[in-house]
C-alpha positions, 0 to 999 in steps of 0.5 A, a space after each residue: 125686887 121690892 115688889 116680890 118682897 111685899 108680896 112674900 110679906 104680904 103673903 106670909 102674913 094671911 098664910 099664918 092664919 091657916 090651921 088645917 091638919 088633915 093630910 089630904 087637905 095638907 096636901 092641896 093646900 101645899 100645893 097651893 103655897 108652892 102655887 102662890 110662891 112660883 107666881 110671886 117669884 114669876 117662875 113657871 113649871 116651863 123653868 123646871 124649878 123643883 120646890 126645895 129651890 122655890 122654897 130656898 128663894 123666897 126664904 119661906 118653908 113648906 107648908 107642912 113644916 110651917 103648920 107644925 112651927 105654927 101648931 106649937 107656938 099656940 100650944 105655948 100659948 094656951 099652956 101660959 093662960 091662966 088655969 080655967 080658961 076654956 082653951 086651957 081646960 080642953 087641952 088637958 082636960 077629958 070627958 068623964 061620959 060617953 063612949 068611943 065609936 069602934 076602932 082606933 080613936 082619932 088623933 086629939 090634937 095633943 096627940 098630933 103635937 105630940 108628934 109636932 115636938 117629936 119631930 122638932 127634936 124637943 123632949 116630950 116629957 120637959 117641954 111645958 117648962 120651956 113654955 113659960 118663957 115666951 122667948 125661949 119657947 120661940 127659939 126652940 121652935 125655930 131651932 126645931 123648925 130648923 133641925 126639921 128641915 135639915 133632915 128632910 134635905 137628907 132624905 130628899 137626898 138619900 132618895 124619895 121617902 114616903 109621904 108620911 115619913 117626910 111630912 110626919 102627917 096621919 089621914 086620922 088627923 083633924 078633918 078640916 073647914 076647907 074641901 080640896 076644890 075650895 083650896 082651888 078656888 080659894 087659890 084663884 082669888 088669892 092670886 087675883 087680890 095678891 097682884 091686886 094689892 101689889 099694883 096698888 101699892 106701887 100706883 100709890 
């Protein structure tokens, strides 16, 4: 039982380093966190767990609903730094030259937590007097994160809803470092160094 708890801390901490946004990488990172999750808990797909119950016992969310948590809580960050701060300038600033290709222009990655508070129940129009308070913007977004989940329980229930409507994700969003086969083997190495991690500290 200590052992499975190290490991989901120990997991838990490299994940949060993860910033990927594009839904077709989501997807496959995602099934990577259910992957990794399933090893730690010693649960095959031979158990025939579903991935809510995966999720309910480690105590962990989805990757998708981590990602937005994660995505607001930097937002809250960079709006508390001082003004002329580089990250500061991107995120409010916007080009004075150049033109846009044809066509619907990509998400800018306000846009995409636009659509992260909208998700988390929080008003788009108040939230940066929220952000002054690092406490409260913390609690805000696990309430939020909370509410979230709660609601995507009711849709699993009330049937299957579409991919977009459950993990709130756009194929214009940002393109990401990792390709889907580096998520694979990305996947084989983690599972090596987590069991490896794992012996070690309970040899020691």
């Amino acid at each position: 039982m200590l052992k499975t708890v190290l490991q989901l801390q120990f997991y838990s901490s490299l994940s949060s380093l993860v910033v990927i946004s594009m839904s077709a990488f989501m997807s496959a990172l995602n099934t990577f966190h259910m992957r990794c999750l399933r090893h730690i808990l010693g649960i095959t797909w031979h158990d025939k767990v579903p991935n809510s119950a995966v999720l309910e016992r480690a105590g962990i969310s989805s990757m998708y609903v981590l990602l937005k948590q994660r995505r607001l809580r930097r937002l809250g960050h960079v709006v508390r730094i001082a003004d002329g701060q580089i990250l500061k300038d991107l995120l409010y600033g916007d080009l004075v030259q150049g033109k846009c290709p044809r066509g619907r222009p990509q998400l800018r990655y306000k846009d995409i937590c636009k659509r992260d508070l909208k998700a988390f129940g929080m008003d788009i129009n108040s939230w940066e007097t929220l952000t002054s308070d690092r406490s409260a913007w913390r609690l805000k977004t696990q309430h939020g994160l909370l509410q979230f989940e709660e609601t995507l329980v009711r849709l699993r229930q009330r049937g299957s809803p579409g991919t977009n409507e459950i993990r709130g994700l756009d194929r214009r969003q940002t393109v990401s470092v990792l390709s889907v086969e580096g998520i694979a083997t990305l996947e084989s190495a983690f599972l090596a160094t987590l069991d490896a991690v794992s012996g070690s500290l309970f040899r020691a």
